[in-house]
Residue frames relative to the residue before (quaternion, step in Angstrom):
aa qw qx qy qz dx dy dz
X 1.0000 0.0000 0.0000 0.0000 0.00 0.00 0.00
X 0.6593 0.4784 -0.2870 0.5040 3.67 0.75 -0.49
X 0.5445 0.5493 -0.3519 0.5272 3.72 1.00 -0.67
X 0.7098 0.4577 -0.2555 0.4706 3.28 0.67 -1.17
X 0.7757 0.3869 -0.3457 0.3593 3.57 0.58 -0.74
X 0.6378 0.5396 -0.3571 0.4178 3.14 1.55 -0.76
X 0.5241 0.5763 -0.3664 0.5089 3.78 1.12 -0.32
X 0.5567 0.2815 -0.4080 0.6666 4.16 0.70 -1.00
X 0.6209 0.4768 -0.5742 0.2397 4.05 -0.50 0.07
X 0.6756 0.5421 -0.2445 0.4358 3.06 1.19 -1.64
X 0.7144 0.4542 -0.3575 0.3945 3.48 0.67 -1.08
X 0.5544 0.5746 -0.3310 0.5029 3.67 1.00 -0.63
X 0.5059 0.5257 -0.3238 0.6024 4.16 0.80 -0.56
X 0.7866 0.4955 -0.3267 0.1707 3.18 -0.18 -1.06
X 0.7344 0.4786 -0.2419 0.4160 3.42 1.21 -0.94
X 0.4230 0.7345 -0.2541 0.4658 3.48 2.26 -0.48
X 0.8345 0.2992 -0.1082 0.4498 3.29 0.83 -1.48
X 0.5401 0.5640 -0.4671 0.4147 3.37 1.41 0.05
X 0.4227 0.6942 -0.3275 0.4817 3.70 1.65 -0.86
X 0.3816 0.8700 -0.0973 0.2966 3.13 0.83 -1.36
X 0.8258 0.3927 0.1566 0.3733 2.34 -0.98 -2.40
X 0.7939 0.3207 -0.1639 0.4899 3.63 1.09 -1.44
X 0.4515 0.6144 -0.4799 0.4341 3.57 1.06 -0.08
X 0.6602 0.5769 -0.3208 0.3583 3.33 1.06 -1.29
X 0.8551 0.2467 -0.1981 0.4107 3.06 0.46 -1.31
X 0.5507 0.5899 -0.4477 0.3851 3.59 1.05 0.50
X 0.5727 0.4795 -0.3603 0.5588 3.64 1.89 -0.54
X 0.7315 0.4301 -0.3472 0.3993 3.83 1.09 -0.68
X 0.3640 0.6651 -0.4077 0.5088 3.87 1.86 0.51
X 0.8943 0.2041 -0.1957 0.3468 3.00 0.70 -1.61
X 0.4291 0.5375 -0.4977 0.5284 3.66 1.64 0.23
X 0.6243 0.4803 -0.4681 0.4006 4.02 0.19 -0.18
X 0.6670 0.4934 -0.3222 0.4560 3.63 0.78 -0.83
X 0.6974 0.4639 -0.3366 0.4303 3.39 1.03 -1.04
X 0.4172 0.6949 -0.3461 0.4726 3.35 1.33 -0.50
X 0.6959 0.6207 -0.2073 0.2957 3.26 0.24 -1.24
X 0.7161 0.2775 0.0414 0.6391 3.18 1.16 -1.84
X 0.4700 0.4069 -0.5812 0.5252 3.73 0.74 1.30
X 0.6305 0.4624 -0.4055 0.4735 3.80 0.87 -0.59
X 0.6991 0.4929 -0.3853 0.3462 3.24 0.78 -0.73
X 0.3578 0.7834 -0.2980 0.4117 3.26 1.55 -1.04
X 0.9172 0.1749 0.0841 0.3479 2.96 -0.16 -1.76
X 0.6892 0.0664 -0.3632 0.6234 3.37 1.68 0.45
């Protein structure tokens, strides 16, 4: 019974942290671009 619940936990998590996962790397897209155009900015 615990295997089992810990497995429905894991499988439940999973679709959360893939969400996640893409916020990240869509906020670390748009901080790289923004990045970009301060260097340019500033040279």
């Amino acid at each position: 019974m615990q295997f089992r619940r810990k497995f429905g936990r894991k499988k439940e998590s999973k679709p959360t942290k893939g969400l996640f996962l893409i916020l990240l790397l869509v906020v670390a897209v748009i901080l790289w671009y923004k990045m970009e155009g301060i260097l340019d900015s500033l040279f």
